[in-house]
C-alpha positions as CSV (number, residue, x, y, z in Angstrom):
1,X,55.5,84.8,96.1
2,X,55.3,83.0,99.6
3,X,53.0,80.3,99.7
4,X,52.2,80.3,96.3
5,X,52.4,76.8,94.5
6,X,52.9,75.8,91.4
7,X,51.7,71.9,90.9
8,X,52.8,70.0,87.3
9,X,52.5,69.9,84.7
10,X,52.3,73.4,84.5
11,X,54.1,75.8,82.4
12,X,55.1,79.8,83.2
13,X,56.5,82.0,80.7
14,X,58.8,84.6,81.4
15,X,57.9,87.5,83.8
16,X,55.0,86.1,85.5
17,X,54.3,87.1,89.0
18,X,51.9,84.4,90.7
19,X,50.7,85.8,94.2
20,X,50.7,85.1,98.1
21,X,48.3,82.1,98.0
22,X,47.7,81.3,94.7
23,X,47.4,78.1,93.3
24,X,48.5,77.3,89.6
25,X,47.6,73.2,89.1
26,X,47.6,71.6,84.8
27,X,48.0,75.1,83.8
28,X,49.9,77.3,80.7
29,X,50.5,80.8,81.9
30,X,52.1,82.6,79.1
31,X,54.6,85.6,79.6
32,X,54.0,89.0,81.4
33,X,51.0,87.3,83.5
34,X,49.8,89.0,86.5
35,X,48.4,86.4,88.8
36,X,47.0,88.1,92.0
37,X,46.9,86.7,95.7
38,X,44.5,83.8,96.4
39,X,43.6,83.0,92.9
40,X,43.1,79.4,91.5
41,X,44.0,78.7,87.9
42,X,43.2,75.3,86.7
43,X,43.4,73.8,83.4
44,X,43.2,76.7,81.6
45,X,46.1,78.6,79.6
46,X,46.5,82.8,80.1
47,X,47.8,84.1,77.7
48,X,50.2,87.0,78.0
49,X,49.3,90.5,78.9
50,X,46.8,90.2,81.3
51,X,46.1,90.5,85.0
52,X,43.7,87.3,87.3
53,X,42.2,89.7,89.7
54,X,42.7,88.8,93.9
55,X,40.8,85.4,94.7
56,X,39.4,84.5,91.3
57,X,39.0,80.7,90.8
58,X,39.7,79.9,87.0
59,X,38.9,76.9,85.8
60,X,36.9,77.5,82.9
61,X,38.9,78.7,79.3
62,X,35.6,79.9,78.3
63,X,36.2,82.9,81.7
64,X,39.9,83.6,80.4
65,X,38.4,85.6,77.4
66,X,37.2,88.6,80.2
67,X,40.4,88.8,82.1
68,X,41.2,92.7,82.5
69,X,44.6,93.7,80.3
70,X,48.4,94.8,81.9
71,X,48.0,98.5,81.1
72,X,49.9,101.5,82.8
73,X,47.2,102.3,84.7
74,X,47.0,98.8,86.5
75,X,47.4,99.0,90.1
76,X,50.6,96.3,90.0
77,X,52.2,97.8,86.9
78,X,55.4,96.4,86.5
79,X,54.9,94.5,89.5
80,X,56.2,91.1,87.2
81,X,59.8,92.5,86.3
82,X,60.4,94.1,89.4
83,X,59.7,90.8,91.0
84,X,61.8,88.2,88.5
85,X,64.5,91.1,88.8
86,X,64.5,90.8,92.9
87,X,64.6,87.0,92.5
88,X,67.0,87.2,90.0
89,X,69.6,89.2,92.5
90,X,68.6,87.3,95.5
91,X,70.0,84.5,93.4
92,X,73.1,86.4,92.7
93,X,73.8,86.1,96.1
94,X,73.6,82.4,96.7
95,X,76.4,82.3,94.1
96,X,79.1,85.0,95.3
């Protein structure tokens, strides 16, 4: 999302959405990873299937073990594919 930055080495799986503001710096974010807006995630690795709430600073594995799941009755379901899928048309575009 805008203004959201991604600092190496860092690695993000497939169908992650990282939010407005959010800073992902020496991290592993694994696939389907929510990341909400404002959040910090440091040196830690998420693993897949889970949502950082809004503003959250991670920067401690030990606090990755109490991150809320993805279920259908999150907020944001689905909020990751329909993001990568937007992307993935915008880039369509550049190339016609």
């Amino acid at each position: 999302s805008a203004q959201a930055q991604v600092h190496g080495p860092a690695y993000i799986g497939n169908d992650v959405y990282i939010g407005m503001q959010s800073l992902v710096f020496w991290a592993r974010i694994e696939s389907g990873v929510v990341i909400e807006p404002g959040c910090i995630v440091m040196n830690v690795t998420i693993p897949s299937g889970v949502f950082v709430p809004a503003g959250l600073k991670l920067t401690n594995q030990k606090a990755v073990k109490d991150l809320p799941p993805l279920t259908s009755r999150y907020r944001f379901h689905g909020i990751n594919e329909e993001m990568v899928a937007a992307h993935r048309e915008i880039l369509r575009g550049y190339h016609t």
